[in-house]
N, C-alpha and C positions, 0 to 999 in steps of 0.2 A: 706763715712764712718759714721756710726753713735754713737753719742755720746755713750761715756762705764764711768761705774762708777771710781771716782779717785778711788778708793779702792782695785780695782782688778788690780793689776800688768798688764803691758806688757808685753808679752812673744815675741824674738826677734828667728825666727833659722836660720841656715843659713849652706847651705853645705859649704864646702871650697877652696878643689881645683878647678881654675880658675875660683874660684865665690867670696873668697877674700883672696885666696893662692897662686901666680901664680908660679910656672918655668921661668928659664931664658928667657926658648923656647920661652913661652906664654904668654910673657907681652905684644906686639904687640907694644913694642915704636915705635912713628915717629919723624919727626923731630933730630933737632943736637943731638949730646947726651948731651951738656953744657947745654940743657934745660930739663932733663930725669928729673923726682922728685925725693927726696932723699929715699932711699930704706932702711928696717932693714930687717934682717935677720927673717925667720918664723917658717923654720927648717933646722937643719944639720944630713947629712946622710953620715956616712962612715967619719967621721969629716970633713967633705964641706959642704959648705951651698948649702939648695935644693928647696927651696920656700922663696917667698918672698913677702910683702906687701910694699907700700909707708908707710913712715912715718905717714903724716897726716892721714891714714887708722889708722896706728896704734892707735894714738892721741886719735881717734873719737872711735873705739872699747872700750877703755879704759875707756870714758868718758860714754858708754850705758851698759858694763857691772855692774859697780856701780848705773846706774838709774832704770834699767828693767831686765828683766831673757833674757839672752842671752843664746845659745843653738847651740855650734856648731854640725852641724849634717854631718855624710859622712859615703860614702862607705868604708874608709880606716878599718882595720880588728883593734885592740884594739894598738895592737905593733906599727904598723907605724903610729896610731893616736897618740899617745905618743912624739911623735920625735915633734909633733906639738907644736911651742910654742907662744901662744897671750895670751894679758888682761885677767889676770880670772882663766887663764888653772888649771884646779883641783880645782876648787870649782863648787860646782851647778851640772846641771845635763848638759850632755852630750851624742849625742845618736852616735853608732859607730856599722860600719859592716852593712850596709845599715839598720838598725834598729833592727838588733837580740840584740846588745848590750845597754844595760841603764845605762850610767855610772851615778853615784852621788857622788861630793867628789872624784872623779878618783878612784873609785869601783863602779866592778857589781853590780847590783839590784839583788839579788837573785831568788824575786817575778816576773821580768819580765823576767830573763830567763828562770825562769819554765814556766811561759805560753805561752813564744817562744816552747820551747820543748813539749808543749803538744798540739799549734795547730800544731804542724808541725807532730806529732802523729798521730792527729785525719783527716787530710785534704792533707797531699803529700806523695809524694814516696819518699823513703829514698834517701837519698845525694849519694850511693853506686851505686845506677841504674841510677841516670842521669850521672855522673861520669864513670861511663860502656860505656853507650853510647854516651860520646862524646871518649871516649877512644879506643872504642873496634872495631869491627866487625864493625861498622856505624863512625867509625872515617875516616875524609876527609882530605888530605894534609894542605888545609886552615888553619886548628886549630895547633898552633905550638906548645902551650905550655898550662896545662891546672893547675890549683893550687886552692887549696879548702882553704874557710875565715870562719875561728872559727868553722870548722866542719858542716855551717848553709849552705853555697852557695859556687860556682865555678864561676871563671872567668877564661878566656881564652884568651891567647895571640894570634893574629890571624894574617892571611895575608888578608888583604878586597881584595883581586884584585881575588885572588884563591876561595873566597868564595861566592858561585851564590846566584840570589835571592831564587829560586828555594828549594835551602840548607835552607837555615834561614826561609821559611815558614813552612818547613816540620821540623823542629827542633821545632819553638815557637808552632804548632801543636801539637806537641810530649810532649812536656812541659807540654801545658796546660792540655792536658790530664792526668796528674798527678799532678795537683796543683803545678805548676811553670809557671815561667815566662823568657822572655828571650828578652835582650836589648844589643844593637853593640852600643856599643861608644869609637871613636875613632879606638885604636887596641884591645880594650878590648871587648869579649864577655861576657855579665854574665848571667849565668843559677840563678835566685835565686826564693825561695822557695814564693809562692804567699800573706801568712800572716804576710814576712819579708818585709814593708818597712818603707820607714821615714815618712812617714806622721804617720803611726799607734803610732810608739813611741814616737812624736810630742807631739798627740792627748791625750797619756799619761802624758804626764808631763804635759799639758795644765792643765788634769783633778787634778790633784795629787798639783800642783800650785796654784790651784786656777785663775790664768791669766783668763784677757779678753780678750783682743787685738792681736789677734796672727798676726804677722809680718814676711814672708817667702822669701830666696831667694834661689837661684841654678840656674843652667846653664844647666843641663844632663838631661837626658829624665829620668832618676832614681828622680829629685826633679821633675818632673810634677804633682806627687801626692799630694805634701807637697805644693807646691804652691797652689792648686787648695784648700786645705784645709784652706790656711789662708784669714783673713780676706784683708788684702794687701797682695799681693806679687811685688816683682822687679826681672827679670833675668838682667844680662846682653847681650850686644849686639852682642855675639858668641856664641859656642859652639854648640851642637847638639837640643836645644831647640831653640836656634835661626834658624837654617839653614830649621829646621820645620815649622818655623813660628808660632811656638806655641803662643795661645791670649787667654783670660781669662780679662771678666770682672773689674776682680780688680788687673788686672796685670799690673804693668809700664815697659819699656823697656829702659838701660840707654841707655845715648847720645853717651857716650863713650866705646872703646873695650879695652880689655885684662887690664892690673895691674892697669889703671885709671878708669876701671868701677868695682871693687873691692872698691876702693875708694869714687868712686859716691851711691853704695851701701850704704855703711856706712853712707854717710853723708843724706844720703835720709833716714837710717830707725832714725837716731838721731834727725831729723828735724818731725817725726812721734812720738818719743817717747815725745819731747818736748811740742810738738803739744797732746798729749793725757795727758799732765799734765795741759795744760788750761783750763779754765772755757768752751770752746765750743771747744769739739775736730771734729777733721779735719787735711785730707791729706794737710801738707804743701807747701805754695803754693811756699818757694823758693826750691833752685836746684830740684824741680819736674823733671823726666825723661818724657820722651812720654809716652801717653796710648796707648799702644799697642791691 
């Protein structure tokens, strides 16, 4: 990493779920549970709690939100990013809906959604026609359930076992030929439009901030962009960029999987933010992850 002026902020982003949000499902604890680490609550849905970080995650978010521009960014659509609750929530800026949304202050950018809407004008086929087609005459058993985010993109509740390789080349074909894109993670398919993603909205706030240092993490082949743009990025050591073996020059890989590598996140990018407040900045050399 090369020295950045003190002057220019840190800018920190980071998708959320199961990058430092997990589900009960998804924590991956081992060992007794009398050694689990202690847990707060991150959101409640339907009045239950539905996500959850470790404490000291929390701690350490709280402590980089007051030092650097922190930036949660996610596929979640505006509504269920809301339910979201960490250090900070509703100040600064926030990118939402895999990047059609620019929140600041927990309101839309007016300015970036009109130029969501007019590349998506000038450069793809309307949400109606791919929406057709995953619905219509070319709908396959596979696709169970299909539901459209802020009017911008589609995700699809799927069966992976019904759905051939075969399907999903001839589909991301179909896509690209009309300025979209199309990614299987998990049970989720999502069609989404090609000028919609997180790195672009990133790279907005970067400009709009003024920030040097951009700092990126995520887990999903949807942040492969947003890492690949920052000057660090960390994944953790699951999810579908793992199982990829996705590598990147300036990417580290934690040690740890599921609710303690959300944790290890955190304290790796605060051990960066620390480290770009000294006289010679540099990736810090403790709790370093592997380079991947």
């Amino acid at each position: 990493m090369s020295p950045r002026s003190s002057a220019a902020p840190v800018i920190l982003a980071s998708d959320l779920d199961r990058t430092l949000i997990y589900s009960a499902n998804s924590m991956a604890l081992t060992g007794s549970d009398n050694l689990a680490p202690r847990m707060v609550v991150s959101e409640v849905y339907d009045a239950a709690p539905l996500s959850f970080m470790t404490r000291a995650a929390e701690e350490l978010l709280a402590a980089i939100v007051e030092q650097g521009i922190f930036v949660p960014v996610t596929t979640r659509t505006q509504a269920q990013f809301a339910r979201v609750q960490l250090p900070g929530a509703g100040r600064g800026y926030a990118v939402t809906s895999n990047g059609a949304v620019l929140l600041y202050d927990g309101e839309p950018d007016p300015g970036w959604s009109h130029h969501i809407r007019r590349s998506l004008a000038g450069h793809c086929a309307p949400l109606s026609e791919v929406l057709a087609h995953l619905t219509g005459s070319a709908a396959v058993p596979g696709i169970l359930r299909v539901r459209t985010a802020e009017d911008v993109f589609l995700y699809s509740i799927v069966n992976r076992h019904e759905l051939s390789a075969g399907y999903l080349q001839d589909l991301a074909a179909w896509c690209h030929e009309r300025g979209w894109s199309t990614s299987l993670q998990g049970r989720k398919l999502y069609c989404v439009p090609v000028p919609v993603s997180k790195e672009t909205a990133v790279a907005e706030v970067r400009r709009r901030s003024g920030a040097g240092l951009l700092v990126a993490a995520g887990d999903s082949r949807l942040d492969a962009g947003l890492l690949e743009l920052a000057d660090i990025a960390i994944r953790p050591a699951h999810g579908e960029l793992h199982s990829d073996g996705f590598a990147r020059a300036n990417l580290m890989v934690t040690a740890a999987s599921g609710v303690l590598a959300g944790e290890e996140i955190l304290r790796f990018m605060s051990g960066v933010l620390a480290e770009s407040m000294s006289p010679v900045a540099g990736v810090p050399d403790a709790a370093t992850p592997a380079v991947c």
